[in-house]
C-alpha positions in Angstrom: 0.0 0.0 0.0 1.9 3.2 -1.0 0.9 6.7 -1.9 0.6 6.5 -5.4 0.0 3.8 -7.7 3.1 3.1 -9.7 4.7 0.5 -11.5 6.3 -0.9 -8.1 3.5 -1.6 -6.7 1.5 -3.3 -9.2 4.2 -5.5 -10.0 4.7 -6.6 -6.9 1.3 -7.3 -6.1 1.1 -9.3 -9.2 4.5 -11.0 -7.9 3.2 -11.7 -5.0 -0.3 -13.5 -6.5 2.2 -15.4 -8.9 3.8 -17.0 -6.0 1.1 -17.5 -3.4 -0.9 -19.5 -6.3 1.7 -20.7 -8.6 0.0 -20.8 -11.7 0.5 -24.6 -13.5 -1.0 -23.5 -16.8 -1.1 -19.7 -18.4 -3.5 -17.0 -16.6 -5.2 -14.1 -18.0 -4.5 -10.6 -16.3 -6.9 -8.2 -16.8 -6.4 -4.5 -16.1 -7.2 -1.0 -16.6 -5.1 0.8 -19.4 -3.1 2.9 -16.8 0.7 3.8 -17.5 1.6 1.1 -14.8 0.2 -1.4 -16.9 1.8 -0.6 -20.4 5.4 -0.1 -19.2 7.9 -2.3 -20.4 8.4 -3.6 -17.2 5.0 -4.7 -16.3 4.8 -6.4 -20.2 8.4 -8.1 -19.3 6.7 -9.4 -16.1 3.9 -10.7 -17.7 6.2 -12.7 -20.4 8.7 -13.8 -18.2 5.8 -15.8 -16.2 3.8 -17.2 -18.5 0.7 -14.9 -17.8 -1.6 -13.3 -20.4 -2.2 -9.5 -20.6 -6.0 -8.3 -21.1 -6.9 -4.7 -21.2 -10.0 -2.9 -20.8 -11.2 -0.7 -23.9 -10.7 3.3 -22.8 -13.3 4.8 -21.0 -15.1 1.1 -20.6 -15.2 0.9 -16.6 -17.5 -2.4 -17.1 -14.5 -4.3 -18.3 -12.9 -4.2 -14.9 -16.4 -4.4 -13.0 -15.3 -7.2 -10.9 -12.4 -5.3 -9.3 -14.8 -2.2 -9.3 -17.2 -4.3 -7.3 -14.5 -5.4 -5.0 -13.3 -1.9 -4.1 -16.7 -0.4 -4.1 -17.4 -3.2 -1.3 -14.2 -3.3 0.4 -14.8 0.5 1.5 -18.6 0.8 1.9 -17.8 -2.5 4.3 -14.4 -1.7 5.9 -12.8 1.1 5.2 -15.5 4.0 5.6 -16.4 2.0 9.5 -12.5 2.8 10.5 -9.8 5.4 11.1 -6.5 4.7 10.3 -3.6 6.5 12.4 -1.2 5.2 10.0 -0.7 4.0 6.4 0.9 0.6 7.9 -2.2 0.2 10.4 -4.6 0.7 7.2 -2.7 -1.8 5.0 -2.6 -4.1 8.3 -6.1 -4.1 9.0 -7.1 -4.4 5.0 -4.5 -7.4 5.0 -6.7 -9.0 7.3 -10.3 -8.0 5.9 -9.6 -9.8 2.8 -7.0 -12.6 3.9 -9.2 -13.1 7.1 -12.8 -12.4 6.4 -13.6 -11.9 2.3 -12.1 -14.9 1.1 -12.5 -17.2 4.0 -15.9 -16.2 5.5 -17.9 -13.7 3.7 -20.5 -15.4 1.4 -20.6 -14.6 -2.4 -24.0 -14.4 -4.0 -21.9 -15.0 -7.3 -20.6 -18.3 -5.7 -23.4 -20.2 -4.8 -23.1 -17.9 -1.1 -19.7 -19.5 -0.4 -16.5 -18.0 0.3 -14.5 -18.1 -2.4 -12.0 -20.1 -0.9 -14.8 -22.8 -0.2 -16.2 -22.4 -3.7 -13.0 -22.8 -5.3 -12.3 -25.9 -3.1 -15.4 -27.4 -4.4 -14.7 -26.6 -8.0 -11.8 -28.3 -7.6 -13.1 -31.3 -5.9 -15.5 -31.3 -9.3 -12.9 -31.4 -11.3 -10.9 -34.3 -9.6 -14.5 -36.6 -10.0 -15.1 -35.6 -13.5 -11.4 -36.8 -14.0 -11.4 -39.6 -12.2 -14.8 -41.0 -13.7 -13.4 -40.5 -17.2 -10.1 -42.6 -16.2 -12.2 -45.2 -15.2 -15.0 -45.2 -18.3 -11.8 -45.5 -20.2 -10.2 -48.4 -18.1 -13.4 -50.3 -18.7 -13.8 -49.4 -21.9 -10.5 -51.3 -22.7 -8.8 -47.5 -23.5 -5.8 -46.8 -21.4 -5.6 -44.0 -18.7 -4.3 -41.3 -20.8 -7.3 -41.6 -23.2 -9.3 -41.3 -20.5 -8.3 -37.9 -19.0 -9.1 -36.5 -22.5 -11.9 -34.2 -22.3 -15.4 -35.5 -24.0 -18.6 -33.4 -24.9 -20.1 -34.2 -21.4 -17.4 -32.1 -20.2 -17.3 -29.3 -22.1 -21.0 -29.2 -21.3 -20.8 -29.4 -17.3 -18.6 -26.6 -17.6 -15.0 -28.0 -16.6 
């Protein structure tokens, strides 16, 4: 959390996300079309980790309404309800809103009302039985494993 938002900062943010979750396959990275986001830097970053830049159009704020949504929530629920003596205690206490409470606890009417950390534990669980039951269709089948773990239309249709 810093004054101004420069390169720095959104680079190590992103560094950060890259590795808490340590992306197997490539990601897309959608942002705003601010200078922190065109530098050479930022698109060096980007390459050099196997993520895929996505920018909004200009003057498109629904591109980005996600993050808007997050933001607009995080300070009607948090932020506006405190006072910060110090930069430190605000990026602290925000820390803890989100790592703590917004993707732990707080329920998601965009995610069936699960936390997202719940939700994406169950879309991952999902995935693992839609795997595994394919692997097996194809063992019976006669196929071997590897042809089973190929995706099929009933997939592609549940969505995984």
């Amino acid at each position: 959390m810093q004054s101004r938002m420069t390169k720095d900062i959104v680079l190590n943010a992103l560094l950060m996300a890259v590795w808490r979750r340590n992306p197997q396959k490539q990601v897309l990275v959608h942002s705003d079309q601010g200078s922190q986001y065109t530098s050479h830097e930022w698109q060096s970053f980007l390459k050099s980790h196997g993520l895929e830049g996505s920018m909004s159009r200009r003057g498109n704020c629904h591109d980005n309404a996600v993050a808007e949504s997050f933001f607009q929530l995080l300070k009607r629920e948090w932020i506006k309800k405190n006072i910060y003596g110090t930069r430190e205690e605000a990026r602290s206490d925000i820390f803890d809103y989100i790592e703590m409470f917004y993707n732990s606890k707080r329920r998601h009417g965009s995610s069936d009302q699960m936390p997202p950390t719940e939700y994406e534990k169950q879309y991952y669980r999902r995935l693992r039985s839609v795997w595994i039951i394919l692997g097996d269709s194809a063992r019976y089948a006669g196929g071997n494993q590897s042809q089973g773990l190929r995706r099929s239309p009933q997939t592609t249709k549940a969505g995984y």
